[in-house]
N, C-alpha and C positions, 0 to 999 in steps of 0.2 A: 029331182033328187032320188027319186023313190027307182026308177027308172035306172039309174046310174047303177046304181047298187045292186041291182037284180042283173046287169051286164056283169059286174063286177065277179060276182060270186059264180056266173056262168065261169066266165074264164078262167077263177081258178080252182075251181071244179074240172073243167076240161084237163087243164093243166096236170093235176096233181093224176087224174084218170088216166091221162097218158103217161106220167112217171109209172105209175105201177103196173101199166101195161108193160112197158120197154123194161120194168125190171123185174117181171115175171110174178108177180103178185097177182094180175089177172091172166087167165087163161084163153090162149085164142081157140080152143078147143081144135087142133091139129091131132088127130089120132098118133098115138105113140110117144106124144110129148108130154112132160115131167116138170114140174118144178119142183124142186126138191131144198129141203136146209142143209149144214151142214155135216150136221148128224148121221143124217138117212144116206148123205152122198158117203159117210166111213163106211157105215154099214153098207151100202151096196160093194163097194170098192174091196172091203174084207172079206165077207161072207156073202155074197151074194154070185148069181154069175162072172164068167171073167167078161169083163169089162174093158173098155177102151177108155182112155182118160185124156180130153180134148182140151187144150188150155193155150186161148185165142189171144192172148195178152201179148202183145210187143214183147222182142227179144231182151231188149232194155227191162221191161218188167219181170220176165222170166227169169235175169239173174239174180233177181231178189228174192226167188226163192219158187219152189213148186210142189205140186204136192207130186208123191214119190208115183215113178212110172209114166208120167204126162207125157202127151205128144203135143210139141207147139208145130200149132198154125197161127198164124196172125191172123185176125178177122179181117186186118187191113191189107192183106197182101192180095196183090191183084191177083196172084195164082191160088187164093184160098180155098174157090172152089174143085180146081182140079187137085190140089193137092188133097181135101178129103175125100174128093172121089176113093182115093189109095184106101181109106179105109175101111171094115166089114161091115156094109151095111146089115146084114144081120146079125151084128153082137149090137149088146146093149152100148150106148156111148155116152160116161159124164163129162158134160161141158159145165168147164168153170174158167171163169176170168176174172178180174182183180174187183170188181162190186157187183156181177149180175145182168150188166147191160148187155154186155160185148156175148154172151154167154147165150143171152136170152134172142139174140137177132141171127147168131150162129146156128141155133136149135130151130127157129124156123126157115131157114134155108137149106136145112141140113135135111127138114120133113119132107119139104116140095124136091128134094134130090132122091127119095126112096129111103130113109135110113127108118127104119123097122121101131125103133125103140131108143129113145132120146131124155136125159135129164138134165136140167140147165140148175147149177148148184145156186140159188137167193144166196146171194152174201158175196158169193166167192171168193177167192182165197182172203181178201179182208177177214170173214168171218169167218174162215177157217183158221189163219192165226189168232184171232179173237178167240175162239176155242177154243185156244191149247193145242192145237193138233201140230203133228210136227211138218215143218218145210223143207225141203234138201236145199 
């Protein structure tokens, strides 16, 4: 019994450790990578460098709204990664997607391609309309 329950609580320890791995809660410590709230992602996007704003969400989800200036790439598109090749690896780039995930495996693929400076939005646009912030 005692034994079961010490399995038990392994796996969903593991479990939950890899949810907030995949949604950016823990760091894989990649130099240049970011995780950032939704806050920090206005303020950089306003007042901060000019920035590239990466939003990996299905076309389908895009037209439900985006934050203003986005460039979609689907995370799922088989061309995802040549199509960010197209973009400056040395400007800073906010990645966000519809909760964090999509966002978060984007930003590490995006590190091992050379891109200099990367923020993956926690929440994504969920918590960006959660926030009151406006969507086009």
């Amino acid at each position: 019994m005692k034994l079961n329950t010490i399995i038990f609580a392994v796996i969903i320890l593991s479990f939950l450790g890899w949810r907030a791995y995949s949604a950016g809660y823990i760091s894989d410590g990649n130099p240049g990578t970011h995780h950032i709230n939704v806050q920090q992602a206005k303020d950089l996007i306003e007042n901060g460098k000019e920035v590239q704003i990466l939003d990996v969400r299905t076309e389908g989800e895009w037209r439900s709204g985006i934050v203003q200036n986005s460039i979609l790439i689907n995370l799922y598109d088989q061309q995802f990664h040549q199509k960010v090749q197209e973009l400056n690896k040395e400007k800073p780039v906010v990645i966000i997607c519809r909760s964090g995930n999509r966002s978060n495996q984007a930003m590490r693929a995006m590190s091992q391609m050379g891109f200099k400076e990367l923020y993956n939005v926690r929440g994504g646009v969920n918590s960006w309309g959660r926030a009151g912030y406006e969507l086009k």
